[in-house]
N, C-alpha and C positions, 0 to 999 in steps of 0.2 A: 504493500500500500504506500509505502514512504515512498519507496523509488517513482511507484506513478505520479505521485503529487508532485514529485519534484521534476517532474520530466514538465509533466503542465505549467509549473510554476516556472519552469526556464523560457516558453513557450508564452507566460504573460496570457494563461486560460484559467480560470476560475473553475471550479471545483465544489461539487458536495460529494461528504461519503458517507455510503451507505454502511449499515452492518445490521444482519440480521440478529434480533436480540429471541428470537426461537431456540436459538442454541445454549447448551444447556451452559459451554465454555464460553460465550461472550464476555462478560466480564473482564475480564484480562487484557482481550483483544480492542476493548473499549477505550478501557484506559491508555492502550499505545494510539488510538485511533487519536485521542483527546490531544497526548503529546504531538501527535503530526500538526493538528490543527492550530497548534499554541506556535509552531515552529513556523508555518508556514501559512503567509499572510491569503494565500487567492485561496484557502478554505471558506467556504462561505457558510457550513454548518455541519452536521449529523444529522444524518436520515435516521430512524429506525426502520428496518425497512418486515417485507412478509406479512403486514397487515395484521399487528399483533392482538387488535383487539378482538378477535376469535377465538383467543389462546389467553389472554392474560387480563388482570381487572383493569383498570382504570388508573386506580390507584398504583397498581404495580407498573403502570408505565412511567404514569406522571414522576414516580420517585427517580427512575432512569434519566428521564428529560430534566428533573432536575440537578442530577449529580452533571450532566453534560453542563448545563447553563451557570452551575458554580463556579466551573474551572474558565468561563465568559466566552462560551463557546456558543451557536444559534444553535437550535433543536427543531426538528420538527418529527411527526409519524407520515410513514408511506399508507395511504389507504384509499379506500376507491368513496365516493358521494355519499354512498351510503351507508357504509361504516361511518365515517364521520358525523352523521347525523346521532351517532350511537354513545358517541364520544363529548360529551359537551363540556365537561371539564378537562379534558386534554386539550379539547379547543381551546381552553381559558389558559392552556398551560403553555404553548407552543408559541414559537419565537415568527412562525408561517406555517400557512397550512398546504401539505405536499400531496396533492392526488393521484391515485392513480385512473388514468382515462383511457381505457383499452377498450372503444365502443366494437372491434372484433366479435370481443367475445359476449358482447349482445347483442350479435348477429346484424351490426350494424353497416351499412355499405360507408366508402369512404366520405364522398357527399354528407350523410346522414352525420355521421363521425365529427365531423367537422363545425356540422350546423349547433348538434349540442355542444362541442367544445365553446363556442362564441357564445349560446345563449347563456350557458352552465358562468362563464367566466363575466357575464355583464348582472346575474344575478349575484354571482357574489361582491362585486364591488358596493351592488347597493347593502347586502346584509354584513359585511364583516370591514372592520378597518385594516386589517392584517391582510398583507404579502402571501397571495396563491402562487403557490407555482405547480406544474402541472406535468406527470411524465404521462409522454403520448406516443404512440406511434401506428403504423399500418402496415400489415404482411404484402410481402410481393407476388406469394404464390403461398398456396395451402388449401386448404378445404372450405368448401361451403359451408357457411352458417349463418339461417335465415335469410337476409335481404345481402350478407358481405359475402363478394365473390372474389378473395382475394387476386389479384393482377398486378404485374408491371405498370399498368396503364390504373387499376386503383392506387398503388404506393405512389406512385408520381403526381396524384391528383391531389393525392392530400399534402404532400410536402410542400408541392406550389400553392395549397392553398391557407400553408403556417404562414406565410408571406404577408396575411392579413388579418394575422392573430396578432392581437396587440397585449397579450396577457407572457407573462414569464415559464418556459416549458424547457423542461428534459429530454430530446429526442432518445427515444430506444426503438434500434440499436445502430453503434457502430460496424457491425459484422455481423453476417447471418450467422447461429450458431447451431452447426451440427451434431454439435453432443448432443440439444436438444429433439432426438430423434423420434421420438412417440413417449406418451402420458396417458398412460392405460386408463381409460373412464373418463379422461378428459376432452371437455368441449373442443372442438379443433384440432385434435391429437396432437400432432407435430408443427404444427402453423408458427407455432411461437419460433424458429428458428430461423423465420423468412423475413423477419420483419428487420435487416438490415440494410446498413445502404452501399458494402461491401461488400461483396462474396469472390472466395478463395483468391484473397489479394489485389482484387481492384474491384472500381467503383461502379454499380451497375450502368449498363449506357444511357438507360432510362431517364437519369436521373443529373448527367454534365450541363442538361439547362439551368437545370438547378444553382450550380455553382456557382454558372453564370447569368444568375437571377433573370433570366427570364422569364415571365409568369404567366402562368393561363388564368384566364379570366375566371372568377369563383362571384357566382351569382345565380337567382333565382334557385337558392337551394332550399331542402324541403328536410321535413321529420316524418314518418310514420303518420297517416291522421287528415294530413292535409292532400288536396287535389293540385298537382302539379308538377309538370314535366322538367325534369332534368336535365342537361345540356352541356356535354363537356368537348369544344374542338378541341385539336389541338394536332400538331404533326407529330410524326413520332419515325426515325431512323434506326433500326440496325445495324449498328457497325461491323458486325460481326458476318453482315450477309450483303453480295453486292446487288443493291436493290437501289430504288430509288426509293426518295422520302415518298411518303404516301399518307392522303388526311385518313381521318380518324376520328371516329365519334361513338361516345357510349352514352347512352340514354335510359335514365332509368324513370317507368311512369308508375306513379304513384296515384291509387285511388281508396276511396274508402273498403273495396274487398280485396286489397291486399297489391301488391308491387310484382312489377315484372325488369328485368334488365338486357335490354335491349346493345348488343354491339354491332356495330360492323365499321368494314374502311371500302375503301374506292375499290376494293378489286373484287367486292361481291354484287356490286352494282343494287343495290337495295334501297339506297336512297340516293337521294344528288342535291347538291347545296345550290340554289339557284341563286339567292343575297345571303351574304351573311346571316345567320340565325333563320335563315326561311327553308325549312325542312322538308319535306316530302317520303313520307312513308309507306311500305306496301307491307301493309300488315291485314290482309284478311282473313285470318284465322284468330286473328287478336279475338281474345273475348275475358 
């Protein structure tokens, strides 16, 4: 852990660390986490992280957060909306409140993802004086679940569409991680190991616009509930294949008896772009 921080801190990147306090040996690991932090100024706090309050009372967090905040270190807990709700004196206790916002795994499309991350983050400014910050991300590829169909063309949609998140966020992850290779009984099995923006040593191609902030347009997006169509252009290249660039559009229509996700690009010839945003469809089996 030392050497990472200090790799960042030569690098002039700021930092929080996590550590899971599920374990029965934390303790120890704490206390050297607390010294890294006292040593090295671009710490910016202590996570707790694993979503402890499943597992531990209130009280036995709060005591943790406070032995961290003695030594004038920030504290915060890793936990998802709803946990938090659970938590209200831990809320009174923490230095910021750290979410986790993984709308995947409530079968969330990226679009959708996106939309409660902005609403989620404009209601808490009205209800809390305290610093959210938010770990978020999107799979490149993995399994369906409900309305999310993970893709290159979803991970990229929501990355360009952090570009207009104006709230404070943890991207995960750095690298797709193949150890995480199946989670017997869990939602999405193995999904969780896509959600990087690296795999096996460089950078998906998907994603070089990115870097060079180029942005796709992020509008008229929708939640579960509401009637209205979704609209994502944008061009998209393989480097890897010699093709030409070719458009690209995924659409996904939402009505009151449920969502459908609609892809195609130019070379299935299914719709044609006559203006900008003026679509044409050949959907007669839609129902």
């Amino acid at each position: 852990m030392e050497q990472t921080v200090i790799e960042f801190y030569q690098k002039e990147i700021d930092v929080y660390i996590g550590i899971n306090i599920l374990d029965d040996k934390y303790q120890n690991r704490l206390d050297k986490y607390i010294g890294i932090a006292k040593d090295y100024p671009n710490v910016l706090g202590i996570i707790l992280e694993s979503d402890p309050i499943s597992h531990m009372s209130e009280s036995q967090i709060i005591e943790i957060i406070d032995h961290v905040q003695e030594n004038g270190i920030l504290a915060s807990v890793a936990s998802t909306p709803e946990n938090w709700n659970k938590m209200e004196n831990v809320l009174n206790s923490v230095d910021f409140v750290y979410y986790y916002m993984f709308d995947y795994w409530n079968g969330f499309s990226a679009s959708q993802s996106l939309t409660k991350l902005n609403l989620f983050y404009e209601m808490n400014l009205k209800r809390y004086d305290k610093q959210s910050v938010y770990e978020i991300g999107y799979p490149g590829k993995g399994n369906q679940l409900g309305t999310a169909n993970p893709s290159p063309i979803e991970q990229r949609f929501f990355l360009d569409g952090l570009s207009k998140f104006e709230g404070d966020y943890i991207l995960f992850s750095f690298a797709d991680e193949k150890q995480k290779s199946f989670k017997f009984g869990f939602p999405g099995n193995a999904t969780e190991q896509y959600f990087g923006l690296f795999e096996n040593g460089k950078i998906k191609y998907h994603l070089i616009d990115i870097l060079k902030q180029k942005e796709i347009p992020l509008e008229n997006q929708s939640i579960p509930g509401t009637n209205m169509i979704e609209y994502t252009p944008t061009l998209i290249q393989d480097k890897s294949k010699l093709e030409p660039m070719r458009e690209v559009m995924e659409i996904e229509i939402i009505s009151e008896q449920g969502s459908v996700d609609v892809y195609y690009d130019d070379k299935q010839k299914h719709f044609a772009i006559v203006e900008p945003l003026t679509i044409f469809l050949d959907l007669p089996d839609y129902s």
